[in-house]
N, C-alpha and C positions, 0 to 999 in steps of 0.2 A: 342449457336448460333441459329438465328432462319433465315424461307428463309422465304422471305419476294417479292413479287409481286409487281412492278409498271407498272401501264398500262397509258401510259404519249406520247401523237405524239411531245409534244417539248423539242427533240433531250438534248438541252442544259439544260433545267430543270430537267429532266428523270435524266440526266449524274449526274448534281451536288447529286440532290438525293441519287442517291445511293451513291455518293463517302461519302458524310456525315452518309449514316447507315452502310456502309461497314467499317467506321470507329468504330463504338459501336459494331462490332465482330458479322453484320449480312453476311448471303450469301443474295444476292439481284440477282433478274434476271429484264428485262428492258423489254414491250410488247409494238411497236409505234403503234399496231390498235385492235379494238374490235376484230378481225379475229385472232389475231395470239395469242391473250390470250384466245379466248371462248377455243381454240384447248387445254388449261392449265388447264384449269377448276379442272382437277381430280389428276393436280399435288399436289403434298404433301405440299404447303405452308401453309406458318402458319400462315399470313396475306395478303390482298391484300390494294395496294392502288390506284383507282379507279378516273381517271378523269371523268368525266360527257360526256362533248361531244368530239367525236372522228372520225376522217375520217374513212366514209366507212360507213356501214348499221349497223352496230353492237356498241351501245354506252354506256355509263357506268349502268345503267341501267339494258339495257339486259344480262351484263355480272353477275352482284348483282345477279340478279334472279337466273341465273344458277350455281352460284358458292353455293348459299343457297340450292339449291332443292338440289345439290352435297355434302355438309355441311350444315348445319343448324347453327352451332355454328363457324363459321370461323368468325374471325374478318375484318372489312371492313370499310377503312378511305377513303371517299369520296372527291375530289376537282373539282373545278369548279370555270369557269373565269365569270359566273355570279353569281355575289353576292345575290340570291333572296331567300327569302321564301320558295320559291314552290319548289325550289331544295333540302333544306333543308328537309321539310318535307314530298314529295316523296323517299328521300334516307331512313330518318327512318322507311318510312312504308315497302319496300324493305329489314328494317334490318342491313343499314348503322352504326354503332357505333359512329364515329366522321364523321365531316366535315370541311372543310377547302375552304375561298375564299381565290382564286388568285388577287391579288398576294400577296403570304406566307412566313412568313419567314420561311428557312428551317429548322434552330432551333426546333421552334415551331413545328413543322411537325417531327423531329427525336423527341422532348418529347414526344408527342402525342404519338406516335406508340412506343416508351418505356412503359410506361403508360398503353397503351390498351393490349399489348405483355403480362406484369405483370399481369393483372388485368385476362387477360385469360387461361393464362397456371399457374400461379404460386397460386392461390386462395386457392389451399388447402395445399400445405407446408406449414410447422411451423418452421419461420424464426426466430429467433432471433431480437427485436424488433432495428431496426435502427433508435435512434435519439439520441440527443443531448439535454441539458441545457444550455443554453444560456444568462444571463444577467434576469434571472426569466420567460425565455419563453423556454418553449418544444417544438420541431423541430422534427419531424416525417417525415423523409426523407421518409420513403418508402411511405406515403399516401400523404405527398408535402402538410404537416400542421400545424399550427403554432398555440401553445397554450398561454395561458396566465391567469392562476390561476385558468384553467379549460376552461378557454372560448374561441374558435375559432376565430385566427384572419382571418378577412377577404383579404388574399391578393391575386392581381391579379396571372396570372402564370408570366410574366415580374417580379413583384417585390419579389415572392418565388426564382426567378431564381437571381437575383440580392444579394438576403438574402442570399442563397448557398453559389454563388462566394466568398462573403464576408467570411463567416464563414469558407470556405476550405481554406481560406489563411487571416487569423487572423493577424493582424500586418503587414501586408503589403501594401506598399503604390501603388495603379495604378492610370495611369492617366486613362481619360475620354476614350480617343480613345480605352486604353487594357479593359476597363470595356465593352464601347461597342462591341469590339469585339468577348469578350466571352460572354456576357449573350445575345446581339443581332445577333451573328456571323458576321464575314466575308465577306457574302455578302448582310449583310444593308448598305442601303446605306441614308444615311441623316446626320442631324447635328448632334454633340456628344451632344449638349443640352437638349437631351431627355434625359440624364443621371443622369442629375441636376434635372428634373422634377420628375422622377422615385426618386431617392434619395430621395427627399421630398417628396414624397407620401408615402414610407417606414418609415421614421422617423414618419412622424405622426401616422401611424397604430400602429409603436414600437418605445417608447420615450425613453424606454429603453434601448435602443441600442446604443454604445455608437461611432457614428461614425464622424471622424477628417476631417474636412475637408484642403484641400491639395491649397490652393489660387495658381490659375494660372494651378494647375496641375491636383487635383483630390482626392480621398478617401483614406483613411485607416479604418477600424475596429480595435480599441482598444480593449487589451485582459483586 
């Protein structure tokens, strides 16, 4: 279990938040102003995740600064409702790890901070290699990579995420709606025909793969 920081003023994004990492077996504490997290700074977490601007004098930013001079090595996933540049590349010189525009799916946002969690505390355990042979492709779940006679396929994290689902439930038939509900969550909200697009993008990466299509309803993966 790791405790994990969100410094987030809207109320209802903060909530969903946490309720989706509290779900993956974190303690999650919730901060609505730069003021009431700088006061956290020396608490023991193990990550922070960082809105940009924040009601009151104290913004994400100056919080980065402090929690670095405080740790050096703490992890820090930045968001922010301006999609620019200069956000981006202030957060990395600051020390930011990821970044994320608003508005995120929270999905994305719990892999992310899975990912960055692993990537910082577990880097010198000798795990046991997790992956799988697949239809002539090697699947490296712990690095979310995908080979093929040696050679890196390029997938996005959508269509790694897509390839998972499939693969932990082999032979089963879902429609669109339960597809996009687990690889896009809960709270996407758009057409399921982004499913069909994804699909074909993954079949062309891996032709090899041998997946059914379901007319009217949706996928299976063939064992």
């Amino acid at each position: 279990m790791y405790k994990i920081a969100i410094v987030e003023d809207e109320e209802n994004l903060a909530t969903l938040v946490k309720k989706y990492l509290v779900k993956e077996n974190n303690e999650v504490t919730i901060f609505k102003t730069g003021e009431e997290a700088m006061n956290a700074v020396k608490s023991d977490f193990q990550l922070w995740i960082l809105d940009i601007m924040l009601p009151g004098e104290i913004n994400g930013y100056d919080l980065i600064k402090s929690i670095k001079e405080n740790n050096p090595k703490m992890p820090v996933i930045f968001t922010s409702a301006r999609d620019q540049d200069i956000d981006k590349i202030m957060g990395l010189e600051l020390g930011s790890d990821d970044y994320l525009a608003k508005p995120y799916s929270i999905r994305e946002l719990v892999l992310r901070v899975t990912n960055l969690l692993n990537r910082s505390y577990n880097y010198n355990e000798i795990k046991t290699k997790n992956e799988e042979t697949f239809s002539g492709y090697t699947i490296d779940f712990d690095k979310r990579i995908v080979l093929f006679e040696g050679n890196n396929i390029n997938l996005t994290s959508k269509e790694y995420d897509l390839l998972f689902f499939l693969l932990k439930n082999k032979s089963k038939a879902f429609s669109r709606e339960q597809i996009l509900n687990n690889v896009w969550g809960i709270d996407y909200y758009g057409s399921d025909r982004v499913v069909d697009d994804l699909m074909r993008r993954l079949r062309q990466k891996m032709p090899n793969l041998s997946v059914e299509t379901i007319y009217g309803y949706g996928y299976r993966l063939l064992v």
